[in-house]
MARKEDO-73885 format. One line per 3 residues: number of its first residue (from 1); for each residue x, y, z of C-alpha. Coordinates in nm, 4 decimals, decimal comma, always signed. Example, Ala and Ser with C-alpha at 12.3 -4.5 7.8 and 13.67 -1.06 7.14 Angstrom:
1> +1,2300:-0,4500:+0,7800; +1,3670:-0,1060:+0,7140 .
END
This chain:
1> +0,0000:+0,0000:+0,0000; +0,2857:+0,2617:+0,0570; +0,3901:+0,2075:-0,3182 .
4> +0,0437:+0,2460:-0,4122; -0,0272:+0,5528:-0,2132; +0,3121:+0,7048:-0,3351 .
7> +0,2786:+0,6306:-0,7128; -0,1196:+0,8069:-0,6710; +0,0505:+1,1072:-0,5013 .
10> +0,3227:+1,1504:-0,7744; +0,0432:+1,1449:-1,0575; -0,1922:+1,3477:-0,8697 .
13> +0,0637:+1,6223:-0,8052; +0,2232:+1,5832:-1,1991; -0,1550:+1,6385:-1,3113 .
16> -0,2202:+1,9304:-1,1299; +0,1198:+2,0747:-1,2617; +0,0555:+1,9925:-1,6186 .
19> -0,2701:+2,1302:-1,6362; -0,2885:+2,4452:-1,4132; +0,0937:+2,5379:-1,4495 .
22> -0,0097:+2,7666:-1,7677; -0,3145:+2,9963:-1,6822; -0,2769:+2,8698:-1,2618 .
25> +0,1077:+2,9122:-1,1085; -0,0366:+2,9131:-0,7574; -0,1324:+2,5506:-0,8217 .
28> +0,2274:+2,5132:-0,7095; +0,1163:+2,6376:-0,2946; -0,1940:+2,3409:-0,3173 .
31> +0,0886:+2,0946:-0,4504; +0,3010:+2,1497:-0,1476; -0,0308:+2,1412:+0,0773 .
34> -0,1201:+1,8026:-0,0870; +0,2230:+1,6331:-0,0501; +0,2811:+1,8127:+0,3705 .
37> -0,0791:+1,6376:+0,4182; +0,0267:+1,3001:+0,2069; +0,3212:+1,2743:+0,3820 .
40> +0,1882:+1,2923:+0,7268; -0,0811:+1,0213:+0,5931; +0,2079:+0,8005:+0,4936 .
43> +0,3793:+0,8296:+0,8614; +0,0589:+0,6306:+0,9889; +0,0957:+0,3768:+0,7211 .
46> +0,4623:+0,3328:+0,8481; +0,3708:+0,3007:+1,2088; +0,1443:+0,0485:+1,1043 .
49> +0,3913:-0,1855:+0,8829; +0,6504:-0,1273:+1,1172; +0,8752:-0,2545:+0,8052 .
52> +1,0310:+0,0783:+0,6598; +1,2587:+0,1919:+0,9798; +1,4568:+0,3541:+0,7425 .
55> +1,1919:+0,6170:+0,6009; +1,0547:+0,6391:+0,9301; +1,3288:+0,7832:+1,0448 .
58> +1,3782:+1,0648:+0,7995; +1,0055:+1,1513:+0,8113; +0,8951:+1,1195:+1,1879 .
61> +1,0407:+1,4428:+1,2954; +1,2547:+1,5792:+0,9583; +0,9322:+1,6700:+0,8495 .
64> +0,8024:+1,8634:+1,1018; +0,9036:+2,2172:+0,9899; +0,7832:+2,1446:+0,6643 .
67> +0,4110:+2,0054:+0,7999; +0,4464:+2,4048:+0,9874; +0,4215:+2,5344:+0,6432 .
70> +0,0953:+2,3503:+0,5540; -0,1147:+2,6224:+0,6874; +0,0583:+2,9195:+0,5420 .
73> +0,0607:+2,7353:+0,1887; -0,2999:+2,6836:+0,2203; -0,3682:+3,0286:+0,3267 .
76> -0,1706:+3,1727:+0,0269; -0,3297:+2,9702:-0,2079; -0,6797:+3,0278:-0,0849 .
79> -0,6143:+3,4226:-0,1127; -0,4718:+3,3395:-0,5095; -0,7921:+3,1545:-0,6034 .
82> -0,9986:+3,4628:-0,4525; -0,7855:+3,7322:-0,6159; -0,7588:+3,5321:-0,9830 .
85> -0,3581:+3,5840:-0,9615; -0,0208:+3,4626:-0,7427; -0,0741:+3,6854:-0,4095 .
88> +0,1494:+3,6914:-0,1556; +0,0972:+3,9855:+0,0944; +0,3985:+4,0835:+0,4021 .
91> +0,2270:+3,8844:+0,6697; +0,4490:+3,5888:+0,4917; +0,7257:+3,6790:+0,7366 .
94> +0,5230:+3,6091:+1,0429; +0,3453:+3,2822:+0,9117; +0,7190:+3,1063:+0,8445 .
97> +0,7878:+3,1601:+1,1763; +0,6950:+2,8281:+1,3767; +0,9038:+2,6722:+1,0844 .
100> +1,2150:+2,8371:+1,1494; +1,1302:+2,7766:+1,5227; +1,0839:+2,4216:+1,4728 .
103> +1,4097:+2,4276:+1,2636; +1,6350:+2,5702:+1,5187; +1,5084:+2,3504:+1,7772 .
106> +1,4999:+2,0171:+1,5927; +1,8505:+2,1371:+1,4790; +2,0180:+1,9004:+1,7328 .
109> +1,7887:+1,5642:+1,5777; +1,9001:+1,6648:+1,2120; +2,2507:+1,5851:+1,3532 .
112> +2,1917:+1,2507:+1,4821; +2,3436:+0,9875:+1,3089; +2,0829:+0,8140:+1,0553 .
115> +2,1860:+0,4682:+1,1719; +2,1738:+0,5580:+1,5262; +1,8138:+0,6564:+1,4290 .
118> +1,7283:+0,3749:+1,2366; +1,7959:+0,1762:+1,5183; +1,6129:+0,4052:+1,7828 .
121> +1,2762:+0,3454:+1,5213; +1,3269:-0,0856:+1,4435; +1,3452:-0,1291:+1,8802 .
124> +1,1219:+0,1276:+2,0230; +0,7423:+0,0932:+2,1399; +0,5261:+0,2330:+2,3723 .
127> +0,6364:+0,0257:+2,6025; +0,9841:+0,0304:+2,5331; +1,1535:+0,3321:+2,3946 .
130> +1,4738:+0,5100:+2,5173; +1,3537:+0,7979:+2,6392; +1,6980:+1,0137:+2,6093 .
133> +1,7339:+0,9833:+2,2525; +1,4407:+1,1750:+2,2192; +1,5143:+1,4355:+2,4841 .
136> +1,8722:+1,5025:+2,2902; +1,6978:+1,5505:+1,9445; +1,5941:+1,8834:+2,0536 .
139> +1,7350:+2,1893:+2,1991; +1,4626:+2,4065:+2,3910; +1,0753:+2,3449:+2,2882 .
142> +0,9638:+1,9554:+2,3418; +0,9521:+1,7539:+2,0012; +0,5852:+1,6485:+2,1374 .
145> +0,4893:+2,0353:+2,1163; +0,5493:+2,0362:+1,7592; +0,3715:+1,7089:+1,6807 .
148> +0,0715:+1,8693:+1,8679; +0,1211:+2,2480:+1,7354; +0,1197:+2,0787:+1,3453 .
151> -0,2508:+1,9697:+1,4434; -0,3704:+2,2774:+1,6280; -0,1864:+2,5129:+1,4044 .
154> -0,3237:+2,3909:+1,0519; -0,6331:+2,3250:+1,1843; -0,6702:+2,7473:+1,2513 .
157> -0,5731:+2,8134:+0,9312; -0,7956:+2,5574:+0,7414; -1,0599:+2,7272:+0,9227 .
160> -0,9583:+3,0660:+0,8284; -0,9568:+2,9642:+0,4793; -1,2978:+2,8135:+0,4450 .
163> -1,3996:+3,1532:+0,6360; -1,2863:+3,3342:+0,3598; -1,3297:+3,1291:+0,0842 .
166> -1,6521:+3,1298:+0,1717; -1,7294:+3,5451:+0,2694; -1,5369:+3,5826:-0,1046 .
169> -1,7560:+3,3700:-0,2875; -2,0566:+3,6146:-0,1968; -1,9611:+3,9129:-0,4170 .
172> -1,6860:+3,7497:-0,6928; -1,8199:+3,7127:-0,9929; -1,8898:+3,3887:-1,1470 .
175> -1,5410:+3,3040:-1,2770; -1,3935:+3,3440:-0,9528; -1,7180:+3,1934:-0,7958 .
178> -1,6490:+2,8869:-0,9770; -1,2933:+2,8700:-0,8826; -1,4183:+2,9204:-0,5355 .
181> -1,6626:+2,6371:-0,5697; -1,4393:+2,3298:-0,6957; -1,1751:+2,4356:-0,4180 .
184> -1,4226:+2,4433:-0,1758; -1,5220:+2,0709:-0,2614; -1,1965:+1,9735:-0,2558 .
187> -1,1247:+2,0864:+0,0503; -1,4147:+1,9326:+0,1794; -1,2999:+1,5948:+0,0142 .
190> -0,9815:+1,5851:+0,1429; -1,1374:+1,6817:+0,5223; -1,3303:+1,4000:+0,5199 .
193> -1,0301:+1,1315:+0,4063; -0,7509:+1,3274:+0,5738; -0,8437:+1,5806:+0,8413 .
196> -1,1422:+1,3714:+1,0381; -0,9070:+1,0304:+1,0240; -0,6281:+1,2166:+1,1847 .
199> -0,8597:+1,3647:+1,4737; -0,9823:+1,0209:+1,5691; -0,5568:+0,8825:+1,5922 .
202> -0,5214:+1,1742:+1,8219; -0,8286:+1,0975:+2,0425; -0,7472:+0,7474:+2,0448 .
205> -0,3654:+0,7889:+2,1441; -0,4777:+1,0526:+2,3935; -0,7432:+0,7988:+2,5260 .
208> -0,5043:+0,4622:+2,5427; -0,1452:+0,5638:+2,5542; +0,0947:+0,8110:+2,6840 .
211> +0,2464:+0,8651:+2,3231; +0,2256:+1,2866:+2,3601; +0,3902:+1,2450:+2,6773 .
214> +0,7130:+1,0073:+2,5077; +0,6330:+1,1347:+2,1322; +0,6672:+0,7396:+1,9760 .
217> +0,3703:+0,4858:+1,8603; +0,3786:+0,1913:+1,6947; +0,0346:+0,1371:+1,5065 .
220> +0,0434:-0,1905:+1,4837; -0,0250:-0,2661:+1,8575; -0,3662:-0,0326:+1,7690 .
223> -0,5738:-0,3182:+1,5458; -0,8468:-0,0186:+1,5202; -0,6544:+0,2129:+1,3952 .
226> -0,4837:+0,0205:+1,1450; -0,7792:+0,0605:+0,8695; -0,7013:+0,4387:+0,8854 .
229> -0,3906:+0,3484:+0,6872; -0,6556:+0,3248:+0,3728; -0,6734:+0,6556:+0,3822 .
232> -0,3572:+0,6876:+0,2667; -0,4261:+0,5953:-0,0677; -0,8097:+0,7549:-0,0669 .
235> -0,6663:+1,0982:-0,0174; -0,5114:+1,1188:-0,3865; -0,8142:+0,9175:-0,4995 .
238> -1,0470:+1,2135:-0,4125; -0,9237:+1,4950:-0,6276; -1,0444:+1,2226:-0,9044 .
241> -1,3876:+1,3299:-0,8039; -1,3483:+1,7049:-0,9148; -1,2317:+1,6415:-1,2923 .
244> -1,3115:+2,0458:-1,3346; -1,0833:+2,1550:-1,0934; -0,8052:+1,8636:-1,1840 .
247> -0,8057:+1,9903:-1,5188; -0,7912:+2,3411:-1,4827; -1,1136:+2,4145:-1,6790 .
250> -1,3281:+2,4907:-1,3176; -1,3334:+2,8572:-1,4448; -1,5997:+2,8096:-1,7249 .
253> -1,8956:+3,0462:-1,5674; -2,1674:+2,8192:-1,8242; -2,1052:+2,4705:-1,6460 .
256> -2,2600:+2,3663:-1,3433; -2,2159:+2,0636:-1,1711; -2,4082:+1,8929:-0,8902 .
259> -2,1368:+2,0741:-0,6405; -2,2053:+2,3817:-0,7456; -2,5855:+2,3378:-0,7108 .
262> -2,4922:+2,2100:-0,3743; -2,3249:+2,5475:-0,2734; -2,5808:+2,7951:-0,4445 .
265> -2,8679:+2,6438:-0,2854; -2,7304:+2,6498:+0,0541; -2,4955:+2,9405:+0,0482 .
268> -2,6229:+3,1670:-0,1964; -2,9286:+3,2430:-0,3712; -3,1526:+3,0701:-0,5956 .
271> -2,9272:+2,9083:-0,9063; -3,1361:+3,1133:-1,1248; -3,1292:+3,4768:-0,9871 .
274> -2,8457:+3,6309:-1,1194; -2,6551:+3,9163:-0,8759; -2,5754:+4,2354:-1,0510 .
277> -2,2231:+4,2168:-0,8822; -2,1295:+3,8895:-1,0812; -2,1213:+4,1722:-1,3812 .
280> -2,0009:+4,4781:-1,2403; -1,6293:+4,5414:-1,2930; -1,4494:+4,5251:-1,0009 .
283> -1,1059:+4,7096:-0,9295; -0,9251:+4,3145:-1,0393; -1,1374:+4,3627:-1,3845 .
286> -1,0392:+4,6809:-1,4437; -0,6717:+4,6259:-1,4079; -0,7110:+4,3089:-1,6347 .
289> -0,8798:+4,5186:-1,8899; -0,6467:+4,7569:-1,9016; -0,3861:+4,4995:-1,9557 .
292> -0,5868:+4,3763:-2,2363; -0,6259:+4,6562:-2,4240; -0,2725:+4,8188:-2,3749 .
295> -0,1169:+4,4735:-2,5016; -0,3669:+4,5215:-2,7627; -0,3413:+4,8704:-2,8771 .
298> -0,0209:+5,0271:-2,7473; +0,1619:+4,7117:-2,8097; +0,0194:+4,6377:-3,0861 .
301> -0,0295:+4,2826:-3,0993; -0,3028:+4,2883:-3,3463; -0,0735:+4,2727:-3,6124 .
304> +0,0370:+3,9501:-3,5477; -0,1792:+3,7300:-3,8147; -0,2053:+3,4365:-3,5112 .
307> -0,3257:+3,6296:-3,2514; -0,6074:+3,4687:-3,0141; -0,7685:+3,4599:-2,7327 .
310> -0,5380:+3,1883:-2,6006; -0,2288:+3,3613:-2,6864; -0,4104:+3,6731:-2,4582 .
313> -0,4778:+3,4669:-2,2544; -0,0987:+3,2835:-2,2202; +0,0865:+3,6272:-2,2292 .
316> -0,0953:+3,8165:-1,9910; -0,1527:+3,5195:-1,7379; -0,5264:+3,5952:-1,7287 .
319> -0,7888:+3,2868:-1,7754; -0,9053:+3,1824:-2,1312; -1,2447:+3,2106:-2,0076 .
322> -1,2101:+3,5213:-1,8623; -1,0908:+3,6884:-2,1210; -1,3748:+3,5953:-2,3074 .
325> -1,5985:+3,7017:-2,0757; -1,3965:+4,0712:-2,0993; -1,4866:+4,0688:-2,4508 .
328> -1,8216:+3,9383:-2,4476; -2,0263:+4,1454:-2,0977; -1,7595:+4,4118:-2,0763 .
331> -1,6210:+4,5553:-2,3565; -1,9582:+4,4191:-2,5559; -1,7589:+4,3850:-2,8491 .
334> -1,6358:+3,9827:-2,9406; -1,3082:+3,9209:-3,0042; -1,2470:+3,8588:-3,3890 .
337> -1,4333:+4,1518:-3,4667; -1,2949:+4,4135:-3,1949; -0,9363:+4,2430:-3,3554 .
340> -1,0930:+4,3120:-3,7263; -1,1569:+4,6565:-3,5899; -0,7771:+4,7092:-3,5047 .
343> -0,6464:+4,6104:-3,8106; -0,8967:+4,7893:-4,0778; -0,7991:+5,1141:-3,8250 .
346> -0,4244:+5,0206:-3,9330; -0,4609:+4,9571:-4,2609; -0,6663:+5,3130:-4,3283 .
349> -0,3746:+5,4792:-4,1047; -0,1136:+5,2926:-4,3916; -0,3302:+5,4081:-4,6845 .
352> -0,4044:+5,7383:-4,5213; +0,0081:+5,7690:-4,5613; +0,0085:+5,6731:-4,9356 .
355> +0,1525:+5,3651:-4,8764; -0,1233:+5,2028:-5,1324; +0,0981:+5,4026:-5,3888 .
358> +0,3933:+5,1539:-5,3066; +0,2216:+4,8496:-5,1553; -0,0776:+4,6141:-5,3324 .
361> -0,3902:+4,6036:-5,1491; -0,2060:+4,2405:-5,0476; +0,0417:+4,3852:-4,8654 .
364> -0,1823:+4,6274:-4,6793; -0,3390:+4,3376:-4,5512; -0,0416:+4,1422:-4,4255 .
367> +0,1008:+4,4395:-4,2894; -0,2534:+4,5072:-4,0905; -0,2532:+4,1855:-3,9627 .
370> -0,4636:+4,0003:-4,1841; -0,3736:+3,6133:-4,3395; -0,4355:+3,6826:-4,6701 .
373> -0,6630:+3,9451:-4,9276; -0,9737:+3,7822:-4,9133; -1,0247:+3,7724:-4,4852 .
376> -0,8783:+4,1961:-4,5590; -1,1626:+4,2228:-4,8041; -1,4279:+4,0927:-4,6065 .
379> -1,3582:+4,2291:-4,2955; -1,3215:+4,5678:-4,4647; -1,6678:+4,5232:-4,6008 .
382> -1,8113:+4,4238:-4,3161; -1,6440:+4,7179:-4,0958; -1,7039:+5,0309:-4,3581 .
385> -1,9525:+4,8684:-4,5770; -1,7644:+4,8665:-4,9093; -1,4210:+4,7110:-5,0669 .
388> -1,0963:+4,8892:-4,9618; -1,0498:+5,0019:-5,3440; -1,4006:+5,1684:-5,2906 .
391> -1,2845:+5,3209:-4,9997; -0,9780:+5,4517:-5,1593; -1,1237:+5,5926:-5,4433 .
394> -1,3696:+5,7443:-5,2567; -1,0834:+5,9316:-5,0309; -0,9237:+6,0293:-5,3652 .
397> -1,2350:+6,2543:-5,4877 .
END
């Protein structure tokens, strides 16, 4: 089962990399979230084999400061998928510090010897442990402080995020909405096969040993709590359940899933009433549109004959689906023909300079942008209502 919950983790996290790396970099805060919370799921599954001493022993407290930076990654990543962009604010400073806290105390057990513990993890139980080794891997704060500040401390911030993932979802608009929605389900996913099974090992050990007092358990001498190991490989199962969100398309305002239903109906309004704020432009759609149209206009880019939404979309960092939405509710002007627009503007600028006394009507086109004649004719048409040669002559008399 530890190959099997390592090999799902691997293609889970590769997934979420290939697909949201483009149009999502934050995706790169959850990855770190879902690996911290894999790995503490795998340190069960090793207290329950009892047959990888080795990996034990790097994990059991080496991993500690790392687990400290579960919360903050969550919280970071939470604030990206409200704000549509990587956001990273200067409270950063104070939410790293319980990891460089845990570092400098730990310091001492990062110098042990790996085979001396190796050995401490193949001979110790509850019952019979050496109780100095684990007083000399630390310097000042307990190593059982840690193991019950990971719980208490990511626990707040989870919290904290639903809070605001939640409060955010009320006036986004639906793009973000729907970014809001999938996370939400995945957090709740992941609660229920990660967070919960973890609550009932600490009631348990609290209940039937003294392992916060002497910071070691062996799982195997706890028969119930060895079917919590399955979890381990159920945890990368369940971001198979949100194929939206897995494959970066959960911005598309027009789908809804039975999640989403879920969520309007019990913490919003009817599916069908539509709030004016999901249209208004906000201060993040106003800086996006201005983006837009600078790259656009002052840059210029409607020259380029391959220009797309996508390639907006890829340069600027700003969802496919968003963009169209700019386009579409905002601007009220589609793409191909605000691009048309552009170009015929260009071309008239080019003849308005004489430059159809030294260029063919050909290459007026392929200098305004356009493929070939025939797409410069029509759009022409379509724009002024007659041929560029009527146009011309017309200008001439």
């Amino acid at each position: 089962m530890i190959n099997t919950a390592f090999i799902l983790t691997i293609v889970i996290c590769s997934m979420l990399i290939l697909y949201h790396w483009k149009h999502n970099k934050p995706i790169v805060l959850f990855v770190y979230v879902f690996l911290a919370i894999n790995q503490r799921s795998l340190i069960y599954l090793l207290f329950e084999s009892g047959t990888e001493p080795k990996l034990l022993a790097y994990l059991f407290i080496h991993n500690i400061p790392f687990t400290l930076l579960l919360g903050p990654a969550l919280y970071y990543y939470s604030l990206s998928v409200i704000h549509g962009h990587f956001y990273i604010n200067r409270w950063i400073w104070i939410a790293i510090i319980p990891t460089i806290l845990a570092f400098i105390s730990l310091e001492p057990y990062f110098e042990i010897p790996i085979a001396d513990k190796i050995q401490f993890f193949s001979t110790s139980d509850t019952v019979n442990y050496n109780s100095e080794f684990l007083k000399s891997a630390n310097s000042r704060i307990p190593v059982r402080f840690f193991h019950n500040a990971m719980l208490i401390f990511n626990s707040a911030y989870f919290y904290y995020c639903v809070y605001l993932l939640i409060k955010a979802r009320k006036t986004a608009n639906k793009f973000i909405k729907k970014r809001i929605n999938n996370f939400l389900g995945v957090l709740t996913g992941m609660t229920i096969m990660t967070y919960l099974p973890a609550i009932l090992i600490y009631i348990f050990v609290f209940s039937n040993t003294n392992f916060m007092l002497n910071t070691n358990l062996k799982m195997n001498n706890f028969p119930p709590l060895r079917y919590v190991s399955i979890f381990t490989v159920l945890t990368p199962i369940i971001i198979l359940f949100f194929p939206n969100w897995l494959y970066a398309n959960q911005i598309n305002a027009n789908q809804q899933n039975k999640w989403d239903l879920f969520l309007e109906k019990y913490l919003s309004h009817s599916i069908s009433e539509v709030k004016k704020t999901d249209f208004i432009t906000n201060d993040e759609e106003e800086e996006d549109l201005a983006r837009i149209m600078n790259y656009l206009k002052n840059e210029k880019k409607y020259l380029n004959p391959g220009l797309s939404i996508h390639e907006i979309s890829k340069s600027l960092d700003i969802p496919q689906a968003r963009v169209t939405y700019y386009f579409n509710k905002i601007i009220k002007t589609p793409f191909p023909k605000l691009r048309n627009q552009l170009r015929i503007n260009h071309a008239i600028e080019l003849i308005s300079q004489n430059a159809h006394q030294s260029l063919s009507i050909e290459g007026i086109a392929m200098q305004s942008g356009f493929k070939n004649k025939s797409t410069f004719y029509l759009a022409f048409k379509d724009e002024k209502g007659m041929t560029p040669l009527d146009w011309i002559n017309q200008q001439e008399k």
